[in-house]
Every structure is written in structure tokens, then in C-alpha cells.
TISEMI-791258 format. One record per residue (C-alpha): x, z, y. Coordinates in steps of 0.05 Angstrom, whole numbers, plus 5000, padded with zeros to 4 digits. Layout:
BEGIN
XZY
...
//
This chain:
BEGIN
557449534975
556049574899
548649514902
547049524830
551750214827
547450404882
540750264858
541150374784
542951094794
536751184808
532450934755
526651374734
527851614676
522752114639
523952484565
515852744566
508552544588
509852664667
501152714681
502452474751
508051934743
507151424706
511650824718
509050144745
512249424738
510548854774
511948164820
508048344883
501348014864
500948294793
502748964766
501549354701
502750174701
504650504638
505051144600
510751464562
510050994502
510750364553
504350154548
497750464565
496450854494
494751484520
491051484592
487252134582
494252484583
494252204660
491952464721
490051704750
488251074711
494350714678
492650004718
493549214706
491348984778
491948304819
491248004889
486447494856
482448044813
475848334853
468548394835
462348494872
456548804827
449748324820
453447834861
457047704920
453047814990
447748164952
446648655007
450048435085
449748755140
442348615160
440249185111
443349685136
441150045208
446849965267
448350565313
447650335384
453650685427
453650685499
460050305528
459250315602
452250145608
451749625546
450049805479
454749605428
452349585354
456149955302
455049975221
455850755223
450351145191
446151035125
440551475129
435251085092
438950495077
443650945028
442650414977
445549825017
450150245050
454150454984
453549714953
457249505025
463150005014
463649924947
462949174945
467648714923
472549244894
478849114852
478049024780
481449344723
484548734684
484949064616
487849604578
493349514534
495650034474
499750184420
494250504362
499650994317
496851154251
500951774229
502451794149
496352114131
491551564165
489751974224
490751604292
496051974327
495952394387
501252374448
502453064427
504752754353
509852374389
518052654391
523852484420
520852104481
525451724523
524051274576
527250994627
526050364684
531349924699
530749774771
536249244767
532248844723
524849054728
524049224653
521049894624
525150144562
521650604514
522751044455
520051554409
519051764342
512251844301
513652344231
521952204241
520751374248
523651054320
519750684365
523250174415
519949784462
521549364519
515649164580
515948684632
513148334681
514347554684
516847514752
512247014788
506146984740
499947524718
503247674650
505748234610
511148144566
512748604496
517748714452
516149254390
522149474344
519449984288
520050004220
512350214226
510649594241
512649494162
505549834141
500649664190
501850354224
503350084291
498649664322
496149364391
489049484424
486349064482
479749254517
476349154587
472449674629
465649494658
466649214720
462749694769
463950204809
459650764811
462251224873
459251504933
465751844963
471651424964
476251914916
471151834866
473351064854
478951144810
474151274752
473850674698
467550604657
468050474592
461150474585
456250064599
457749444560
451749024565
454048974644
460248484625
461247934571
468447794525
467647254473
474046824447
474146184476
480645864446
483446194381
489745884335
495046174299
498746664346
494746594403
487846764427
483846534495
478747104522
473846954579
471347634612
464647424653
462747964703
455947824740
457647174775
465147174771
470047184716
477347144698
481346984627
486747284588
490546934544
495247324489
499747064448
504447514388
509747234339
506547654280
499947894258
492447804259
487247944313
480548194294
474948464352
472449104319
467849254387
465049084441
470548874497
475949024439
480848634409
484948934358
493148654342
495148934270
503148684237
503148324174
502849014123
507649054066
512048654102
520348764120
518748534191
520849064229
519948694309
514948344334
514248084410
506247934449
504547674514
498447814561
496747304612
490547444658
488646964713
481946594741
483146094698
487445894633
494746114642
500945824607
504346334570
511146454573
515546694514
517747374511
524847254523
523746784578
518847234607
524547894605
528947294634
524547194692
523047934709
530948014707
532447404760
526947574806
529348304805
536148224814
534647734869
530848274903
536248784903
541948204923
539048014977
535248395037
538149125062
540949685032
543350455049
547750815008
548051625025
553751834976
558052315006
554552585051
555753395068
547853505063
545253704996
538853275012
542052625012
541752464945
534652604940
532952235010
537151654975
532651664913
526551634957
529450944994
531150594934
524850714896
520250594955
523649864962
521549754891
514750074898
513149714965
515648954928
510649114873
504749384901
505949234981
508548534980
502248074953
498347504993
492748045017
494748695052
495049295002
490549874983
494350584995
495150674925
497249884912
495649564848
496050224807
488150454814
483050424860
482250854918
477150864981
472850404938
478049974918
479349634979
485249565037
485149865113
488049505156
490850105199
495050245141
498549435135
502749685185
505950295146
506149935076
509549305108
513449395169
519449535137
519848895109
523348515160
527449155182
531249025115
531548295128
525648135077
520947865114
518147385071
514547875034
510648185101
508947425117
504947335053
500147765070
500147655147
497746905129
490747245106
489147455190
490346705194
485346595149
479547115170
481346975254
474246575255
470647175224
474547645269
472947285331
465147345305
465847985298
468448105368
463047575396
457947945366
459948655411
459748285474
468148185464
474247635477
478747495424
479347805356
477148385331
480348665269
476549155219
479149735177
476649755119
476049065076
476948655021
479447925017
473347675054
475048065116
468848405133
468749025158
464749645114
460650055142
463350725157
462351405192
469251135224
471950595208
468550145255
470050485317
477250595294
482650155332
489050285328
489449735275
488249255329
495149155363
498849175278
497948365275
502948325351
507648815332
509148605248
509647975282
514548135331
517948425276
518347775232
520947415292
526347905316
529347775235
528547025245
526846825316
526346125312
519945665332
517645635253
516746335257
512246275338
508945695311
506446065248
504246745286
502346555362
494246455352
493347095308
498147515368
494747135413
487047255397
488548015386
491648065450
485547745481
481048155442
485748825472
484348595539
477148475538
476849205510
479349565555
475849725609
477249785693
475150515728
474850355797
473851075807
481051285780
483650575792
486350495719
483850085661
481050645601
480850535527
473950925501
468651145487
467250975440
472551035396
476351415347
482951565347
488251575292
486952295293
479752145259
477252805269
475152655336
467752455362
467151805381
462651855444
468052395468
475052035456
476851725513
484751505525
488751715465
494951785476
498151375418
492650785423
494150725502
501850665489
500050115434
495349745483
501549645535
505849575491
501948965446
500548585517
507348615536
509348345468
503647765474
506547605546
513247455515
510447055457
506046645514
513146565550
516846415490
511645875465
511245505536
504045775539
501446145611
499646745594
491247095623
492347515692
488248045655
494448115606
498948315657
493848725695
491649175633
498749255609
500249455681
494349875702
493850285638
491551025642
497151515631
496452005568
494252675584
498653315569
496454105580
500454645573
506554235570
504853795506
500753085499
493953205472
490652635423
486552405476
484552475556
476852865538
480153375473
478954055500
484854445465
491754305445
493754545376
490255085369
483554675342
486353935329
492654175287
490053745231
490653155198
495352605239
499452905292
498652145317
500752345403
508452415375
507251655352
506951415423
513951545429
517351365353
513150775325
512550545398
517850535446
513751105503
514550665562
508351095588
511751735559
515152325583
521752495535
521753165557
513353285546
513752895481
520053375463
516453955471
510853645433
514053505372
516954155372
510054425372
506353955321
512854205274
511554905280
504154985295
501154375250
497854495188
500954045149
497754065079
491353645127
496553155147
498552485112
504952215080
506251685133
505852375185
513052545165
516251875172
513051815234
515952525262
522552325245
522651655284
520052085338
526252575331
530651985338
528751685392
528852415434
536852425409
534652995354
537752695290
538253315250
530153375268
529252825243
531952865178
528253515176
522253225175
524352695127
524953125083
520653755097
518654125039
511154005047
505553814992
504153155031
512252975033
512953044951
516352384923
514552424853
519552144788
517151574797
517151464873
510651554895
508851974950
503952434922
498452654964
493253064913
489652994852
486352334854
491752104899
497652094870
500051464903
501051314974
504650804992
503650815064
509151455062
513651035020
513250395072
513550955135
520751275097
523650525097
521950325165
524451055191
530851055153
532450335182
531250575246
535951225249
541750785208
540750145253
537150435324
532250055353
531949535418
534049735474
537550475446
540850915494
544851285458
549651705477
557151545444
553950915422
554251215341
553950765298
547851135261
544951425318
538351735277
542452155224
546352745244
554352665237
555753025169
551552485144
556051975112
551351285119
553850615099
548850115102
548649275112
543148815110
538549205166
534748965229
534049405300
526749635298
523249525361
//
């Protein structure tokens, strides 16, 4: 297969501002998002911020801990006869409440921009700018650039080094000559000011007695900045082959070319890190970005749709190729990602945990799972807290939270803490790194994280003698959210994942010598069967209607039988089901990871050209934009968690999944036969 053929056919490339799109580069712990100039000039032309973000990078305002838990008033629920304790409500703890969900958020590194100064000294506009080009070369991870201010070119070249925090420039103009192109670096204040979690992508760039800049290393060519934010800090280092640096404000720092001068290029770096970074010349730098790129695309899976009699394949094509570059920049890091990565902040700038699964199962499905493992290691590393957190409920094992940042405890929510469906992710991503390499390293590194979570599973759930079956709920809430917590009991997806994760954990106790707890077996056995009316599954055993009230947000009952592998499932109920939720479900409430999921659905009922249907169903929620992203709605332009669900879907339809009965045995079983798919490098999902 000629994978660079393959993948650089579908580099973005953009001739005007696209308000929406802007294109990101990146290693997997750092990444930078630019405008049309190929730096971030011109961010009120954009719909979202134009990012730098980290894995190391967070902030908590005052300092850390400065509320916990203790300020804020618990909702008692009633779990057969006990009362368990819930962070749920603020009423007049509204102050500590906020500070706990917004607290520590993701920081906004720094802006970087091109200042134009147009012939008559007036600072150009984006509208000044002509004959924009701009394209990203996927092969190599760099950002090209060009455009013309008053009939004078503009080339520039971005990267990202590919293993360290640092931006890399090159500038060819012959405005450079005259001091009319020049380079701006400033910093944001640090908090977040948000009470609704799509209010967070807002930067203030007021406010600057709340953060400290001062120069802490300066020479010829180089400059050392130390940013001190409350009790934490970070520094950037930047160094440039020409020019002088001046700070004409606050939080500014201002790059300006030697004037009167025949230089016409000049190259900069940006380094950012918790402490002093080497810097890396430019052409080492565009060096790095192109070996770490190319040994992305080399290795690892690939699809190639050309040929095919559909007119969509192209397009789904596109959409595969740019997600695996999306998901290695902003999906790939050492903690598990936000929906929107390390472009901007959303839901207060931190990461859900019933999301790691769509951003990162795919991962070993196209035999890279190296990069789900680097964030899997932080469960390792927040098990104690989890098992406190379980403890503390009057529960075995490990209990995982939603919504976090790197510290791993939970935020208080109207749902997230009684969400769980994020409980069984850490077994199953698991199971997937060891079906890609199942040797011991890979049991030895994984068995106490699948282990504690199944405990925890097992201790949940709980035995009706009445209807001789062991329940899940209440209280809970389902992946549908829109459902009452003291109502849900037994939804359908969640009691699927609950047999299915203790049947995984008995193989990993079997597999590791270890005996596995009775109670595994016994739950896994005796779980409640999902309830169906009117001859489709409803999203749990106590909702009172089918579709014609809960045909909103995630259609999550088809999941039971697609992500999961429906050993408690009916084909010819679930059939009917997903034939419903396609017709009846309002779809503009659903999420991007809703279509992905359909389709794996589809496949596994035998209904390939269904599921390529709703691959690629013309729906709001399903837009890919030029860049890749799966666009959602203002505010939320980026969701990567429909990105990561399109990778692991098309891996299943090309390469099936364990245990496949498939009729004819095709060698693509999920894609229909006019569908010419040619693909190598893939795992069987489970």
C-alpha cells in the first residue's frame, strides 16, 4: 500500500479564514492551533480560541485544594436501605461548588502572532490579507503558509518539534526588510470565569494583576520568561536568528527584524515547559516533526477506499485519515483527553472519563497501542484515590469518576457522579492492548487496575431475591443522561457492560494464575436482562416510554449490541431497535460518537450498507469539518470523541470483530460489496 499516496491526498488545505477550522499541530502532549497566516495573528476572525496546550499545563485559581469537598453539601440517595453520599447539588455552597468544577483547568500557554504593518503604518487586518494559501502536510506534520500584504509574499513554515513543548518558525518576506513584519507573544490570565461548562473556552485578557511575566534569562537571540500564576508557574524560552525583543505591555513581548536591512528570512523558536527547556534549532526542530510524523503514518494501520462504486468513499476516507492525525495530537498524551483535546477548553477545561474510551480505543485496533497505554498508566496512578472513593460509599474495589483533572478527583455535578458507564472503560481498553500484544508485559502492566474495577463492578451491583437477579440502580444515570437518577434502574447498555467487564476480568484472573471472587462469576451470571416494549430495548428497566419521549440525546440501548458484543441481547429486538432510533431519533440532541456507534451496531446485525449509512448520515452532529474535526455547535467545534468512535468503527467493519459469524466469511464483513476496501495493519475489535 502507498501510504504516503494515501494520506497526503488528504491534506487540509484552505485558500481563506475558515472561522471554524483552524488547523492544529502537535506530538500528543503538546499542540499549537493556528490561523490562516500559520500562527495565531488573527483569533477574533475564529469561532474558538487558537490554542498552545499541554498534558503538563493546568492551574487552580488561589491555589490548589482551596475549596474540597467538605464545603460543599452531599445529596444523600437511597440505595437499598443505605444512604450513599453524592456531590450533586450547590444550593448555597454555589461558591465552592463552581471553584470545584472549574478547578485545576488547562491553561492557555501563550499566544503567538505575526503584527503586519501595511505601507501606510496601520496594523493590518485579516481582511488586508490576499492570496491566502495554506496547506498541512500530514506526511510530515508541518503547516505551510502564504499570503500577500499590498502585492509582497508571505511564506511561512510551523512545526511542532516532535517529542518536546516547542514551536518552531520559519518567516520568508521581503517585509521583514522594514520592520513591517513582526512577532507578538502574550499570555492570558490564568482563570476561568464560567458557570456553564460551554462558557470555558473564553480567554481573558484582562485582568493582569492576577499573573506575573518578568525575563529571567536574556542574551543575544534568546530570552527566558517565567509566567507565575497563583502558586504554580511554567517558562518559555524563545530564541530567533534576527532581531530585537522589547516588552511594550504587560504579559507582552514584542519580536521586530533588523529594519533597513536585505534580510529577507528569519527563523524563532518557542519552548514552554515547568521548567527551563533546551531549545532546538529550527531546522532540527522541522527535522524532528518530519521523523516522528512519518513514523506515525509507517507504522500502525491503514484503509485505503479508492475505487470504490459509492460516491461517499472519498469523503469517509478523508474523515479516517484526518481523525488518525487528530486523535495522535490531541488523544494520545500521558492523561486522558478533554473532548475538544489540546485546542481549547471545554466543560471547564477538564477530561471525562466516559469519553477515554471513544477518543482512545482505536488505538490498538490499528496496532498503535502505545499511544492508549500512555494515558492508561494515569488509573495506575489515581487506583489509591479511586479505591477511597469507593470506600467512602460503602464499596469494594475502585471506583472511577467522570469528570477530572490530573489529580483524579471527581467534580461535583448534577450527573456526573452517579454516572457509570465509565466504570467497566479501564477492562475493556485493556483487553484491547492485550489482544494487539498479548504477552505477560502487557497482564503484568494492566491486571490491578482490571482487577480493582472489576471488584468495584461486583460490589455494585446488587442481588433481588425477589426477581432472583443481581440489578444495577438506583441510583444511577445512564449514558442517556436525561434520565432521573432515583428512577434508572437496569439500563440496558450499562447491564451488557457489567457482564461483559466480569467476564473479561475472569479471563485476566485465569490468564495471570490468579483465582478469580465467586461474586465475579455470580454477577456476570445472574445479571438482569434489558427490558424491551413494543418490540424495541428501552434505555433502562423503570423508562416509561419508548421513543416517543427519550428520542434524545444518546441512543446508548443500540450500544449493548455494537461496542459490546450483546451476549444478553436479542439480534432480532436490537434490529428493530436500531431501525427505530434511525428513523424516529432526533438527531440534532445526539452526539458525534452516536453515529459511529450506530454503525458498529449495523455490523454486527449483518446490515453493512446501514452501517455505512450512518457513518456518514447527513446530520449537524456527523459534520467533519476541513480540518477533521467533528463539529458539534458553536462553542464546540471539536469533538474528538466522534473522530476516535469513526476509527474504532471503520476497523471493525474492514477487520470484524472476535468471534464474527459472518455469513460467506467476507473479507470486510462491515462494508457493503461495491465498497472496494484494502486495508493492512488492523486488529479484530472485541
Amino acid at each position: 500500500m502507498d501510504r504516503k499516496s494515501l494520506v497526503t491526498r488528504h491534506n487540509p488545505k484552505i485558500t481563506k479564514v475558515e472561522p471554524y477550522s483552524p488547523l492544529s499541530i502537535g506530538n500528543g502532549e503538546f499542540a499549537f492551533s493556528a490561523d490562516i497566516t500559520g500562527l495565531q495573528s488573527f483569533p477574533e476572525s475564529y469561532h474558538v480560541p487558537l490554542g498552545t496546550q499541554s498534558h503538563w499545563g493546568w492551574h487552580s485559581s488561589i491555589e490548589p485544594d482551596h475549596y474540597s469537598f467538605k464545603d460543599i453539601r452531599h445529596e444523600e440517595l437511597d440505595t437499598y436501605g443505605r444512604k450513599v453520599a453524592y456531590p450533586l447539588y450547590p444550593e448555597d455552597k454555589k461558591e465552592a461548588y463552581h471553584w470545584l468544577r472549574q478547578n485545576p483547568h488547562r491553561l492557555h500557554l501563550g499566544q503567538l502572532s505575526f503584527i503586519l504593518i501595511k505601507e501606510n503604518g496601520e496594523r493590518a487586518e485579516v481582511t488586508d490579507l490576499q492570496q491566502t494559501e495554506q496547506e498541512l502536510n500530514l506526511w510530515n506534520g508541518c503547516l505551510y503558509s502564504e499570503f500577500e500584504l499590498e502585492g509582497v509574499p508571505v511564506q511561512v513554515i510551523t512545526a511542532v518539534h516532535g517529542e518536546n513543548d516547542q514551536v518552531g518558525v520559519k518567516v520568508i518576506s521581503p517585509l521583514t526588510e522594514d520592520g513591517r513584519l513582526q512577532v507578538t507573544l502574550k499570555f492570558p490570565a490564568p482563570d476561568m470565569f464560567a458557570e456553564e461548562w460551554d462558557e470555558c473556552v473564553h480567554l481573558d485578557w484582562g485582568n493582569p494583576d492576577r499573573h506575573e511575566t518578568k525575563v529571567v534569562e536574556q542574551s543575544e537571540g534568546k530570552v527566558v520568561l517565567q509566567r507565575t500564576l497563583d502558586k504554580e508557574g511554567y517558562e518559555v524560552s524563545w530564541t530567533w536568528s534576527h532581531g530585537t525583543i522589547s516588552n511594550p505591555a504587560p504579559h507582552e513581548y514584542l519580536l521586530i527584524p533588523p529594519r533597513n536591512s536585505e534580510i529577507t528570512e528569519f527563523t524563532f523558536t518557542v519552548a514552554f515547559g515547568k521548567n527551563t527547556v533546551d531549545l532546538t534549532d529550527v531546522e532540527e526542530l522541522f527535522r524532528s516533526s518530519h521523523k516522528y510524523w512519518e513514523g506515525f503514518w509507517i507504522s500502525g494501520g491503514a484503509i485505503d477506499l479508492s475505487g470504490s462504486e459509492d460516491p461517499r468513499a472519498d469523503e469517509l476516507e478523508r474523515r479516517v485519515v484526518l481523525s488518525q492525525f487528530l486523535t495522535a495530537i490531541h488523544s494520545a498524551g500521558s492523561l486522558p483527553p478533554q473532548e475538544t483535546g489540546l485546542m481549547y477548553n471545554s466543560w471547564f477545561g477538564k477530561f471525562h472519563l466516559e469519553m477515554h474510551w471513544w477518543h482512545g480505543a482505536h488505538f490498538p485496533l490499528w496496532g498503535r497501542s502505545h499511544l492508549l497505554e500512555k494515558s492508561l498508566h494515569w488509573y495506575n496512578e489515581i487506583l489509591p484515590l479511586a479505591k477511597s472513593l469507593a470506600e467512602s460509599q460503602g464499596y469494594e474495589g475502585a471506583r472511577w469518576p467522570k469528570q477530572v483533572g490530573p489529580d483524579g478527583k471527581q467534580s461535583p455535578s448534577m450527573i456526573s457522579p452517579v454516572l457509570i458507564w465509565q466504570q467497566p472503560h479501564p477492562i475493556a481498553l485493556a483487553e484491547l492492548c492485550y489482544q494487539a500484544q498479548p504477552v505477560e508485559r502487557t497482564l503484568d502492566k494492566w491486571k490491578d487496575l482490571v482487577f480493582e474495577t472489576a471488584q468495584f463492578m461486583s460490589s455494585f451491583a446488587v442481588w433481588d431475591s425477589e426477581t432472583q437477579r443481581y440489578v444495577l440502580g438506583p441510583p444511577l444515570i445512564p449514558a442517556q443522561e436525561n434520565h432521573k437518577p432515583e428512577e434508572s434502574l437496569n439500563p440496558t447498555f450499562e447491564l451488557e457492560y457489567w457482564k461483559h467487564g466480569l467476564e473479561l476480568a475472569m479471563k485476566w484472573a485465569e490468564r495471570t494464575g490468579v483465582e478469580a471472587p465467586s461474586k465475579w462469576r455470580k454477577v456476570a451470571e445472574g445479571m438482569a436482562k434489558p427490558t424491551h416494549k413494543d418490540g424495541v430495548y428501552l434505555a433502562h428497566e423503570s423508562c416509561p416510554e419508548t421513543f416517543t419521549k427519550y428520542n434524545h440525546d444518546h441512543p446508548s440501548m443500540v450500544g449493548a449490541l455494537g461496542i459490546l458484543p450483546g451476549a444478553l441481547i436479542d439480534k432480532g429486538i436490537m434490529l428493530e431497535t436500531l431501525k427505530q432510533v434511525k428513523e424516529e431519533w432526533q438527531w440534532d440532541t445526539a452526539w458525534g460518537w452516536d453515529f459511529p456507534m450506530c454503525a458498529m451496531t449495523a455490523a454486527r446485525l449483518g446490515e453493512p450498507q446501514l452501517a455505512v449509512d450512518f457513518l456518514l448520515m447527513e446530520a449537524k452532529k456527523n459534520t467533519y469539518l476541513p480540518n477533521g474535526h467533528n463539529f458539534q455547535r458553536d462553542g464546540l467545534t471539536a469533538y474528538l470523541p466522534g473522530n476516535g468512535g469513526l476509527l474504532t468503527a471503520v476497523a471493525m467493519m474492514a477487520c470484524a470483530w472476535q468471534g464474527a459469524d459472518i455469513e460467506d466469511a467476507p473479507d470486510v464483513p462491515g462494508f457493503p460489496k461495491e465498497w472496494n476496501v484494502t486495508y493492512e495493519g488492523l486488529y479484530p475489535f472485541l
